[in-house]
Every structure is written in C-alpha cells, then in structure tokens.
Phi, psi and omega in degrees: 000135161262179200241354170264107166302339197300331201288311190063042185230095181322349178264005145227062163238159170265149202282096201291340154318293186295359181275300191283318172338297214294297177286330180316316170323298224250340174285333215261319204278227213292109167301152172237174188267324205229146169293349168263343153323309192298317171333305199293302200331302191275000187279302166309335158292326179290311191297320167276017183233323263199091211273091182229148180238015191212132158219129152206171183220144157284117130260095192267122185237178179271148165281119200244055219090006187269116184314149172081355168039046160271172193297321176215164172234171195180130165244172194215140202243121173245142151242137153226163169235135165287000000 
C-alpha cells in the first residue's frame, strides 16, 4: 500500500472495516493490565492481517484516581515494517 492518498484509487487503502473487526478482535479477546500491551496486540494483528508497512495507534482509558486529576491517560505506539 502507499502512503500517498493523491492516487485516489481504493485498492491503496485499508479497508477500515476490517480495520475496526481486527481491534475489536484484540479488545473482546484475552484481558490485559496495561494499555500498553493492548496497543502492541493490536498493532501486531494489524500488521499480520493487513499489507501495510506503517502503523500507529492511540490508546486511551479515563483517569481514575490518577493526581492532577485528568480526564484520560494514553499512549500511542508508531511501528514499522519492511
């Protein structure tokens, strides 16, 4: 896939259905502790599902007791692959 939108040619896009399944996949399955394990899972599903050579993601939950009292807290994970 590229990464240039100018082509405007739908076959070099991802498909965001199958985009949203895949995390949905990696939510619904196995709980984890940290957001960022869930970040890696699903960054590792996309990538095995998916002809992409660039990813990244946000993940964000609300703060809950956390000092300084914000709303969420979140990290966000960029990857590549050759």
């Amino acid at each position: 896939m590229t990464d240039d939108a100018s082509t405007g040619q739908i076959g070099q896009t991802v498909d965001y259905r199958g985009l949203a399944e895949c995390i949905l996949e990696v939510g619904h399955g196995r709980s984890v502790e940290l957001i960022e394990t869930l970040a890696t899972h699903i960054l590792d599903r996309v990538f095995a599902r998916f002809a992409v050579q660039h990813a990244a993601i946000t993940v964000r939950k609300k703060a809950t007791g956390v000092p300084g009292d914000p709303e969420w807290v979140g990290v966000r994970l960029h990857r590549s692959q050759t």
